[in-house]
C-alpha positions as protocol buffer text, in pm:
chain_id: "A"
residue {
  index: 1
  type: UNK
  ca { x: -9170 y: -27348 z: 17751 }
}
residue {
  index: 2
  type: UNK
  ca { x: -9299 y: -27235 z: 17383 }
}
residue {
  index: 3
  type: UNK
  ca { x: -9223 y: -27499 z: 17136 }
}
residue {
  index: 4
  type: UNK
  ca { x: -9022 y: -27267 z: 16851 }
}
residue {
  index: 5
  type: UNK
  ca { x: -9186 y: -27250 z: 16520 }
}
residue {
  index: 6
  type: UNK
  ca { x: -8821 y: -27250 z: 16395 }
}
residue {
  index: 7
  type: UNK
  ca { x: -8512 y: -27359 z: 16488 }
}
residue {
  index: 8
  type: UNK
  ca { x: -8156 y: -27286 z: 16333 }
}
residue {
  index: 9
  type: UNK
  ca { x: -7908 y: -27547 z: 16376 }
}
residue {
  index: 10
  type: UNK
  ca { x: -7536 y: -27413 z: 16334 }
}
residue {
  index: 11
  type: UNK
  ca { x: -7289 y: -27692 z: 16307 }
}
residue {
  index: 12
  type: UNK
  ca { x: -6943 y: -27524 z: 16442 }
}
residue {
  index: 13
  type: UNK
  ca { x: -6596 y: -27613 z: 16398 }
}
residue {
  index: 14
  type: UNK
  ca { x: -6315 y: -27394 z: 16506 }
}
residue {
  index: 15
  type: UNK
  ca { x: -6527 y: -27114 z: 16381 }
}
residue {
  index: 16
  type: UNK
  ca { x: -6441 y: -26825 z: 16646 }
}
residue {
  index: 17
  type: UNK
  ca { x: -6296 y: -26589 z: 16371 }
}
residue {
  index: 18
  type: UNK
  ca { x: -6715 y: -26546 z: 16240 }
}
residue {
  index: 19
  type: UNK
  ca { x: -6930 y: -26706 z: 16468 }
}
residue {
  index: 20
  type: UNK
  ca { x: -6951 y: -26393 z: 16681 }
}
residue {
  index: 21
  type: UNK
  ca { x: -7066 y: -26253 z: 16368 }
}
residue {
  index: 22
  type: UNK
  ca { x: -7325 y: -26499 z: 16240 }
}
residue {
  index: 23
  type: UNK
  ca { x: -7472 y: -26543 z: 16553 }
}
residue {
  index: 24
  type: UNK
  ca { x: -7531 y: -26152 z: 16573 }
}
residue {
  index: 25
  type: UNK
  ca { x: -7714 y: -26188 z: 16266 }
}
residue {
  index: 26
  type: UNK
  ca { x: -7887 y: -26476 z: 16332 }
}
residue {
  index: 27
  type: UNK
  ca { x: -8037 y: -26356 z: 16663 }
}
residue {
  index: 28
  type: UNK
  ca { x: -8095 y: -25990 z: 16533 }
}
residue {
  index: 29
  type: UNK
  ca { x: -8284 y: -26170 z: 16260 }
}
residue {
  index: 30
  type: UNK
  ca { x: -8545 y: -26399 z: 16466 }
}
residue {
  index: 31
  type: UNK
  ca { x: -8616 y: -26144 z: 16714 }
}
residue {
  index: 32
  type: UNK
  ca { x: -8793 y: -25940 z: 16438 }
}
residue {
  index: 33
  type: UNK
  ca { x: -8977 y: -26219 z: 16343 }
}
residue {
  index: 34
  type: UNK
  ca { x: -9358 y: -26341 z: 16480 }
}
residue {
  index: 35
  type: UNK
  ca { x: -9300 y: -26649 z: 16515 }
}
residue {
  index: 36
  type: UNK
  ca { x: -9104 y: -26804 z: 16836 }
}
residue {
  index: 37
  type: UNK
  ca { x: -8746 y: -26920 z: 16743 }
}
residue {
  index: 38
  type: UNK
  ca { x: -8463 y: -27102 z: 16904 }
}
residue {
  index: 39
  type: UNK
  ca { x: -8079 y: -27114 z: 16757 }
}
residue {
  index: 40
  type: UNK
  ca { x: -7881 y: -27420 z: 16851 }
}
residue {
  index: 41
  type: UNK
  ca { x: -7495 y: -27399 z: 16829 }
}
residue {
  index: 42
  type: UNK
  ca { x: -7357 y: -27750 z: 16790 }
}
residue {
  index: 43
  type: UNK
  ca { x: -7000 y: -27756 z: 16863 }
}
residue {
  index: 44
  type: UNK
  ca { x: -6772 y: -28005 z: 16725 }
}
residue {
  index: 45
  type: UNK
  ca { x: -6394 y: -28096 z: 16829 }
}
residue {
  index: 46
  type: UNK
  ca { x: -6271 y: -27750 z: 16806 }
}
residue {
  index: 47
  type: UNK
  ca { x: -5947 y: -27645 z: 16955 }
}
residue {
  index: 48
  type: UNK
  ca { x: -5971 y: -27254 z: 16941 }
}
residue {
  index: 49
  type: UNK
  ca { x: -6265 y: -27016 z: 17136 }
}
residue {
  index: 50
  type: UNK
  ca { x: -6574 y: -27159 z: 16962 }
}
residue {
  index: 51
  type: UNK
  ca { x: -6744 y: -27323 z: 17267 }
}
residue {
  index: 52
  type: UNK
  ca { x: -6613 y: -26994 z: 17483 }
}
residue {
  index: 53
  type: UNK
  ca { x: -6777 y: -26797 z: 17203 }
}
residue {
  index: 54
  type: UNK
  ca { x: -7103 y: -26964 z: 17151 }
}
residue {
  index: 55
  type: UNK
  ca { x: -7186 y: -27044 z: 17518 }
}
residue {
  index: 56
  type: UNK
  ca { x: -7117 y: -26652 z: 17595 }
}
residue {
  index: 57
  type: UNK
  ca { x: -7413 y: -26625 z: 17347 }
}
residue {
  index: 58
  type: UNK
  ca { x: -7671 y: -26886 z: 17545 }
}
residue {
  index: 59
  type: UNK
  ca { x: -7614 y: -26683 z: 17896 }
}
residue {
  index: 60
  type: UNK
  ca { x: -7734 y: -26365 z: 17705 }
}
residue {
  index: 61
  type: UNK
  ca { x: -8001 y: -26513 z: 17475 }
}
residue {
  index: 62
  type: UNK
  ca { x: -8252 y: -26770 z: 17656 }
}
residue {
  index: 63
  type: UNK
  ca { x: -8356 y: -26895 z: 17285 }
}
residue {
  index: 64
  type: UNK
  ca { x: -7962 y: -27007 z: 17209 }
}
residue {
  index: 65
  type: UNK
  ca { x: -7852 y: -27324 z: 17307 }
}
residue {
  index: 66
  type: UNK
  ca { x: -7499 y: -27509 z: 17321 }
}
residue {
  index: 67
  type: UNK
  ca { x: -7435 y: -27844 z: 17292 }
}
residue {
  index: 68
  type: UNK
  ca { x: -7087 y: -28049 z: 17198 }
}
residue {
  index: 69
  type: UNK
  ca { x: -7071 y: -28299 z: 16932 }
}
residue {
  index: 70
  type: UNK
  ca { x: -6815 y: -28515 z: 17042 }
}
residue {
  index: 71
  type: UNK
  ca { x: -6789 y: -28730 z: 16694 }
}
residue {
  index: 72
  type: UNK
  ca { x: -6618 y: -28499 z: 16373 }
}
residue {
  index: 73
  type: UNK
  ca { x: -6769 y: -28414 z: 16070 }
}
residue {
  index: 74
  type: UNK
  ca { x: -7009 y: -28205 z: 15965 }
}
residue {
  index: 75
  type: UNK
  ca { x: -7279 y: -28477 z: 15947 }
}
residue {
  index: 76
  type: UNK
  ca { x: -7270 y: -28567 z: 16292 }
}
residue {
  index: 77
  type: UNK
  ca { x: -7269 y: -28238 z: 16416 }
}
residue {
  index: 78
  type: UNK
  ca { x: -7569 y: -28097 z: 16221 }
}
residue {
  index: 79
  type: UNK
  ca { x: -7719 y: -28501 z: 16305 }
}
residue {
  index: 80
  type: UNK
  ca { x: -7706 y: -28387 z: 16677 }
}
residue {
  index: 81
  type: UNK
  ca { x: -7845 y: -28020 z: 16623 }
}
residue {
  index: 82
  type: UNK
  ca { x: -8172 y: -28213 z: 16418 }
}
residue {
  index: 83
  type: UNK
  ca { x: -8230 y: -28408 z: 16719 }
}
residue {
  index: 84
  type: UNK
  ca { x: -8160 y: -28176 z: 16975 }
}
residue {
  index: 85
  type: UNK
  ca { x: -8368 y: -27901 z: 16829 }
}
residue {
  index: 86
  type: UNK
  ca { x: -8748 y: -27847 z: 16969 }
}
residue {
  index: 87
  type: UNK
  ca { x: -8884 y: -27657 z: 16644 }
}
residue {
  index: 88
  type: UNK
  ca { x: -9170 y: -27742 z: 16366 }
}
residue {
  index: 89
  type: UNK
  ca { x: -8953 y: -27654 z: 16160 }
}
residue {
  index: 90
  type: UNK
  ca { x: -8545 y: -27720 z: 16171 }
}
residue {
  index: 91
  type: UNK
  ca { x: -8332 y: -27507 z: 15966 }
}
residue {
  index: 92
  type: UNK
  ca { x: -7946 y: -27607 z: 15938 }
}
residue {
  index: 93
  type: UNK
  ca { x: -7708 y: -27277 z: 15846 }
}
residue {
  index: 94
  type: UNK
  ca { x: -7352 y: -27286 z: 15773 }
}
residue {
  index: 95
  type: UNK
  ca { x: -7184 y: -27085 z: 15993 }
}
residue {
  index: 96
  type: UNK
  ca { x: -7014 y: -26871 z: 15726 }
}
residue {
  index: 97
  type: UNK
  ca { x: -7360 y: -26741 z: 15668 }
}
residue {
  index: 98
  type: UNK
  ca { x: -7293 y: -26777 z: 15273 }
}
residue {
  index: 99
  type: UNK
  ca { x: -7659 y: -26704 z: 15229 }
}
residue {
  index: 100
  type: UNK
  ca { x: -7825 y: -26412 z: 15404 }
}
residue {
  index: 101
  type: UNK
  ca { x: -8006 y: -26516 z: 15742 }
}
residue {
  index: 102
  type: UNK
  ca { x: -8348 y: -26313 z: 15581 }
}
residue {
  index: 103
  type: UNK
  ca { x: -8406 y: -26530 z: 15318 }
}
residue {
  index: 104
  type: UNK
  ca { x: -8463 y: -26845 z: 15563 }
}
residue {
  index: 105
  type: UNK
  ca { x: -8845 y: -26724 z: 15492 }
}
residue {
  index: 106
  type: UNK
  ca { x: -8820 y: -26860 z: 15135 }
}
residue {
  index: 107
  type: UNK
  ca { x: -8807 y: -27232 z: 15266 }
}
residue {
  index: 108
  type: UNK
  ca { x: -9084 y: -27208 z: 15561 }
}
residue {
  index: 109
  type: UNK
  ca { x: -9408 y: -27367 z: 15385 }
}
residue {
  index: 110
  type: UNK
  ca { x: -9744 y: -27084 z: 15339 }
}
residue {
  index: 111
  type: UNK
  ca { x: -9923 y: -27372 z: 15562 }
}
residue {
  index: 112
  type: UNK
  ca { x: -9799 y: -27612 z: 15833 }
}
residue {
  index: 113
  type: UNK
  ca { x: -9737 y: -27963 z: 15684 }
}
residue {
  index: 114
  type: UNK
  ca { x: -9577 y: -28261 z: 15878 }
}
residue {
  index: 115
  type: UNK
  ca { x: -9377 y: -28382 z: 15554 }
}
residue {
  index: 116
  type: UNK
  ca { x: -9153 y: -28088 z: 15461 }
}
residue {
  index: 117
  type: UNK
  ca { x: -8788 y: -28070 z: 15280 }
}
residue {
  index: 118
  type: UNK
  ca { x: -8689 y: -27732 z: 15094 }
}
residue {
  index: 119
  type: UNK
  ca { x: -8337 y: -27714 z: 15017 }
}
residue {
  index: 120
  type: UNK
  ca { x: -8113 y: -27395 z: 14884 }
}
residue {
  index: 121
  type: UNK
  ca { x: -8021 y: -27417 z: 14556 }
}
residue {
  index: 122
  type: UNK
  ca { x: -7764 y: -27191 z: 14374 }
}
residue {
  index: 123
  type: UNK
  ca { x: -7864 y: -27357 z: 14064 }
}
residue {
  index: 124
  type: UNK
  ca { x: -8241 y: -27310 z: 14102 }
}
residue {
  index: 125
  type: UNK
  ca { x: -8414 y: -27019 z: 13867 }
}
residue {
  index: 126
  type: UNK
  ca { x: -8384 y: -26721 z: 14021 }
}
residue {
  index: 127
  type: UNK
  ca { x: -8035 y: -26794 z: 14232 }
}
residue {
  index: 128
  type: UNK
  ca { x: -7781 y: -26517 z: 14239 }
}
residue {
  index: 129
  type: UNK
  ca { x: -7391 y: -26608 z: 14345 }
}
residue {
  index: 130
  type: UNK
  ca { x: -7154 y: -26350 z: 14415 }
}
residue {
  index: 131
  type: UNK
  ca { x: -6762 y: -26398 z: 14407 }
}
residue {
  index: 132
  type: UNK
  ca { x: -6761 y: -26699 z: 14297 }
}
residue {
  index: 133
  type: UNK
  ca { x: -6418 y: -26803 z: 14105 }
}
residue {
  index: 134
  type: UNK
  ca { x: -6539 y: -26958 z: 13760 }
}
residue {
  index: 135
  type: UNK
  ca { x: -6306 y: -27283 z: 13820 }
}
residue {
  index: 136
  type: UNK
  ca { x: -6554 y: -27309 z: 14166 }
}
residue {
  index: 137
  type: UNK
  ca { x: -6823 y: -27316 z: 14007 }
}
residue {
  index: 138
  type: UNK
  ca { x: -6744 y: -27534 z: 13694 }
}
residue {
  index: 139
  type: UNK
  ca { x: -6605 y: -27780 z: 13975 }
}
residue {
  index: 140
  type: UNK
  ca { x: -6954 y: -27755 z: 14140 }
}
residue {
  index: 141
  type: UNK
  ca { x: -7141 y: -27837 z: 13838 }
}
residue {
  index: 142
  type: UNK
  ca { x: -6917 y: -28157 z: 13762 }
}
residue {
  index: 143
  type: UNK
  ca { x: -6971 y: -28299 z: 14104 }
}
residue {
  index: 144
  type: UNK
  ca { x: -7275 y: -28244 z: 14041 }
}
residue {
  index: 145
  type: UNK
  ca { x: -7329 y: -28418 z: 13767 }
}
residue {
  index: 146
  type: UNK
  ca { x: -7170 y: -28764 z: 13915 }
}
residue {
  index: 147
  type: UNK
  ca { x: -7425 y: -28706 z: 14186 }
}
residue {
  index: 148
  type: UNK
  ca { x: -7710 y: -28722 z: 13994 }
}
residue {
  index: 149
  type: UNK
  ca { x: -7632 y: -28937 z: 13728 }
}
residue {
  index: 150
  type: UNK
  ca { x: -7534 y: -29208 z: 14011 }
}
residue {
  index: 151
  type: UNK
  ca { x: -7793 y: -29145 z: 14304 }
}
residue {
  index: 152
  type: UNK
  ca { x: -7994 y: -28817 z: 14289 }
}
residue {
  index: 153
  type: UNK
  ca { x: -8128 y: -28730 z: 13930 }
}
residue {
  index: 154
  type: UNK
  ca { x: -8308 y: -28406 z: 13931 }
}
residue {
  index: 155
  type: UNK
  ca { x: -8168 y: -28265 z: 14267 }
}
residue {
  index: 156
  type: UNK
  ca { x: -7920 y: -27942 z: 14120 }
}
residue {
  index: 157
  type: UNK
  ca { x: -7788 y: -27840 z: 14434 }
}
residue {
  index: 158
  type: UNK
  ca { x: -7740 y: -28135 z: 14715 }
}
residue {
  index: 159
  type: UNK
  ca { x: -7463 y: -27990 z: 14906 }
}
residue {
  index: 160
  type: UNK
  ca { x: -7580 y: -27667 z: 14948 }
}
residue {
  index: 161
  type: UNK
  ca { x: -7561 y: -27589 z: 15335 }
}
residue {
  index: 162
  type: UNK
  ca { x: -7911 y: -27482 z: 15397 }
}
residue {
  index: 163
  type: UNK
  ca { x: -8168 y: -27701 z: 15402 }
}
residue {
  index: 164
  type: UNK
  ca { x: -8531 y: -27697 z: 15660 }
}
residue {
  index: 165
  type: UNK
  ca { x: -8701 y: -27995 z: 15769 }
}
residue {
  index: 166
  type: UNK
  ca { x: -9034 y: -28030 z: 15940 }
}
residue {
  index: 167
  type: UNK
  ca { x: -8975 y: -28174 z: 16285 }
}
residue {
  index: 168
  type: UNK
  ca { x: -9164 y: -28495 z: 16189 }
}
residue {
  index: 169
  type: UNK
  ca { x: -8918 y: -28573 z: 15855 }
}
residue {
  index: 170
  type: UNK
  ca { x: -8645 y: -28443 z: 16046 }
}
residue {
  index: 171
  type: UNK
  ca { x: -8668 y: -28710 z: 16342 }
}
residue {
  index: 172
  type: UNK
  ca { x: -8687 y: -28994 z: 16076 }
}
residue {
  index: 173
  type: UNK
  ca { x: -8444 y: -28922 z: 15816 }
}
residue {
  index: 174
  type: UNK
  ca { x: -8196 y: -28793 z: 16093 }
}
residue {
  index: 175
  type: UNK
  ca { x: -8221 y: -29049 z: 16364 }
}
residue {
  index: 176
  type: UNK
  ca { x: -8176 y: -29317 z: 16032 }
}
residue {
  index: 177
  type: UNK
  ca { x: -7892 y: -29158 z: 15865 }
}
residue {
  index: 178
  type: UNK
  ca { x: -7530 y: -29268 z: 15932 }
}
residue {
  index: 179
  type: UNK
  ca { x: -7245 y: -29049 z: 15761 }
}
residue {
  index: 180
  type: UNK
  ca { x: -7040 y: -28820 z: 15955 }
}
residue {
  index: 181
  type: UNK
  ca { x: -6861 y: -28592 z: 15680 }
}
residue {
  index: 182
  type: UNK
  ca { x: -6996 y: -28367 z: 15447 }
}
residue {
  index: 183
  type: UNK
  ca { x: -7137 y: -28630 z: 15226 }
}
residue {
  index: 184
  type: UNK
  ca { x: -7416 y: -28673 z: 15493 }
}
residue {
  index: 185
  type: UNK
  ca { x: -7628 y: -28410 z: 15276 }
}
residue {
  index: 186
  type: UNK
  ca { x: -7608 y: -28691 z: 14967 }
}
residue {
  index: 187
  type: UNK
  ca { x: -7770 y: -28949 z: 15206 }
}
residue {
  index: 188
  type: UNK
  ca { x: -7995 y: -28742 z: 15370 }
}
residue {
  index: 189
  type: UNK
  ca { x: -8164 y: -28647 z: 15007 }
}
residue {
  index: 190
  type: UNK
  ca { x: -8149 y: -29032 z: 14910 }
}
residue {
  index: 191
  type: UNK
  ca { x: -8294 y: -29194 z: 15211 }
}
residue {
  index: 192
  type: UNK
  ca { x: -8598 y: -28882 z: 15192 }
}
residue {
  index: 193
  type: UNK
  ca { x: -8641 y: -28994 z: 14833 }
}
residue {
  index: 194
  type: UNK
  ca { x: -8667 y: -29368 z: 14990 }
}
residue {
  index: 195
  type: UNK
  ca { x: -8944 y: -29234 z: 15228 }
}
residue {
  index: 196
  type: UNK
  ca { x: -9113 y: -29075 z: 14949 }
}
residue {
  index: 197
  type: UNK
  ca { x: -9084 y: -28743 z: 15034 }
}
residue {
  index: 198
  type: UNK
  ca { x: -9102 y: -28444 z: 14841 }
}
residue {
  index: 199
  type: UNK
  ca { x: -8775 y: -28250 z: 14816 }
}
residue {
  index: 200
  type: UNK
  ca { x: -8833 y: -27869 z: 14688 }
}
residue {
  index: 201
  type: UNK
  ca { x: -8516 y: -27659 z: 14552 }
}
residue {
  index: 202
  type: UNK
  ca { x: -8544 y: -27251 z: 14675 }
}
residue {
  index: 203
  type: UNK
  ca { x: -8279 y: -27061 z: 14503 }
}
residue {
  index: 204
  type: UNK
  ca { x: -8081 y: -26846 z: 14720 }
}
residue {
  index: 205
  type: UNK
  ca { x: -7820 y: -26566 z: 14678 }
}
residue {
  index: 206
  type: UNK
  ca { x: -7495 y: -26740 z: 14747 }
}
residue {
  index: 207
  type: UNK
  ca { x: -7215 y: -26513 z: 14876 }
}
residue {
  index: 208
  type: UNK
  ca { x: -6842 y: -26697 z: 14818 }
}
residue {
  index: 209
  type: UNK
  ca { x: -6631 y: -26766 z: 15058 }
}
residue {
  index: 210
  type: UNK
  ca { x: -6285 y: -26708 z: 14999 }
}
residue {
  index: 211
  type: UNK
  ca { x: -6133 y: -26839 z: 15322 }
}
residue {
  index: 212
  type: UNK
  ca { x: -6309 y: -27226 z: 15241 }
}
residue {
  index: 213
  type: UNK
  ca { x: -6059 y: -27468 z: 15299 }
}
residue {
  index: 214
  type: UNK
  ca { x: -6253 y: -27755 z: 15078 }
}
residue {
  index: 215
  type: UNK
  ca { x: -6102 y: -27888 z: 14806 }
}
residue {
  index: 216
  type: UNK
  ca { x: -6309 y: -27966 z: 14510 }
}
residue {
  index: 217
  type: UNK
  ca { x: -6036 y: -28269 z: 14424 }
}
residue {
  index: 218
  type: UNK
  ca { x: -6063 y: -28431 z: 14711 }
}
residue {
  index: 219
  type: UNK
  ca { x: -6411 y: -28371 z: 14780 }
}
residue {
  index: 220
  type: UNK
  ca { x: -6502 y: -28553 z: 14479 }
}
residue {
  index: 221
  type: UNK
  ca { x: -6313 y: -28860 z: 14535 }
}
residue {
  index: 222
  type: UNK
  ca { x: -6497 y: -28908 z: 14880 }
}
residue {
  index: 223
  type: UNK
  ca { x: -6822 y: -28835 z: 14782 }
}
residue {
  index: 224
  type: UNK
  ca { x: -6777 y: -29101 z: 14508 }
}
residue {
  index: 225
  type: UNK
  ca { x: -6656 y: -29342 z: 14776 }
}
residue {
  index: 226
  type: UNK
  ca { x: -6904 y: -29233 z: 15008 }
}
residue {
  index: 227
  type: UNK
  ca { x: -7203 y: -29267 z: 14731 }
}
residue {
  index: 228
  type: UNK
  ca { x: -7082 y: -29619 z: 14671 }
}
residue {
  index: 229
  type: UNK
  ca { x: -7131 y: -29669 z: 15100 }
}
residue {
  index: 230
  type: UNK
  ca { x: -7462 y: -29525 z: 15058 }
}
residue {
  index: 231
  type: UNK
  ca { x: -7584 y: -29744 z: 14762 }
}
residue {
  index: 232
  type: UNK
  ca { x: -7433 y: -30071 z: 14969 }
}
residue {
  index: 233
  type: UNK
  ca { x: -7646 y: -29951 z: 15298 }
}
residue {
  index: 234
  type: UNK
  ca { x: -7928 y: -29961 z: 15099 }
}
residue {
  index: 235
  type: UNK
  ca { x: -7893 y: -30288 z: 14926 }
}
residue {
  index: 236
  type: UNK
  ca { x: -7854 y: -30390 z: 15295 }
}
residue {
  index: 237
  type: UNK
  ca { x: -8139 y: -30287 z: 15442 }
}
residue {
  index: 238
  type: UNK
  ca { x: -7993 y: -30018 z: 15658 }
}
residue {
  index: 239
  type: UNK
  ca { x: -8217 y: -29725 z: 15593 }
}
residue {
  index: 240
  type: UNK
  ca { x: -8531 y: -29958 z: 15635 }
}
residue {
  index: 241
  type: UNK
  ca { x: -8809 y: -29801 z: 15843 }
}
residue {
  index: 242
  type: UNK
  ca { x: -8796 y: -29980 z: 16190 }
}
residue {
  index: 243
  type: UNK
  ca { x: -9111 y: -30181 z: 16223 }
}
């Protein structure tokens, strides 16, 4: 079998209301491309049709996969697609496709490199958001702020949800990195800046989504707990490179 050029990774929970949707896109999207392409679906502890939905997709696409995460949070879901994926490059997507599927060819490198991390920024020059409540964004930028004054100075956007990887960075920051939730992205970006690598920011155009259950609040009081965790790990030795 081909190994892909690029895989998507789509973390899933209870998503049946848009996955049909996303993965229409998706798949519409990489079969126009020249490059080979696989999607992987990584379903985690949903209760409604999103493994019915998402497995109905694999029987009529041979470059879709399924697999079950059975650990929640979004980190160990999109942890499992990283390492289950085949691709030279690994792409994770939210599955409210926020961004538009077409500008995944902003973050693929002009030549192939083994040490690759582009991220999506809405901050970055050039980024357009759309909908966006003011009171959103203002949270945004103040979470922001904690994050890099405490962990990740320079980084604009951390928890934006697209991000590529080559395979090679991708097997070693992923098989090393231990949250589950959605802090995972804050100690992804640390532990790559531990290993040295280069992290480049690709603005996007951000569509809001009105239907996100996060809350900003709450968010921010884990991530500040969780950024303490990740700071400890490290005094600890935990993300050392295994000899």
């Amino acid at each position: 079998m081909q190994t892909p050029f690029l895989s998507v990774i789509i973390p899933a929970h209870n998503e049946e209301k848009r996955l049909s949707q996303t993965l229409e896109q998706v798949l519409a999207f990489l079969h126009l491309q020249e490059y080979a392409s696989e999607v992987v679906v990584v379903e985690n502890c949903s209760t409604d049709r999103t493994l019915e939905i998402a497995q109905g997709y694999a029987q009529q696409n041979s470059n879709c996969v399924v697999v079950q995460e059975p650990v929640p949070g979004k980190g160990s879901a999109v942890r499992r697609g990283m390492l289950t994926a085949r691709g030279q490059y690994r792409f994770m997507c939210d599955a409210d496709l926020s961004m538009p599927i077409a500008e995944v060819n902003k973050f693929l490198p002009s030549e192939h490199t083994e040490k690759y991390i582009a991220i999506g920024s809405r901050e970055a020059p050039g980024a357009v958001r759309y909908n966006e409540p003011y009171y959103r964004h203002l949270g945004g930028r103040l979470v922001n702020a904690m994050i890099q004054l405490s962990i990740l100075f320079g980084l604009n956007d951390t928890q934006c949800g697209f991000k590529v990887f080559s395979a090679r960075v991708a097997e070693d920051l992923f098989s090393t990195q231990r949250l589950s939730n959605f802090s995972f992205d804050i100690e992804l970006l640390y532990l790559a800046r531990l290993r040295g690598y280069r992290i480049d920011e690709i603005p996007i155009s951000y569509y809001y989504d009105i239907n996100s259950t996060l809350s900003p609040v709450r968010a921010a009081f884990q991530m500040a707990r969780d950024i303490l965790t990740i700071l400890r790990n490290a005094r600890q030795g935990f993300y050392a490179r295994p000899d």
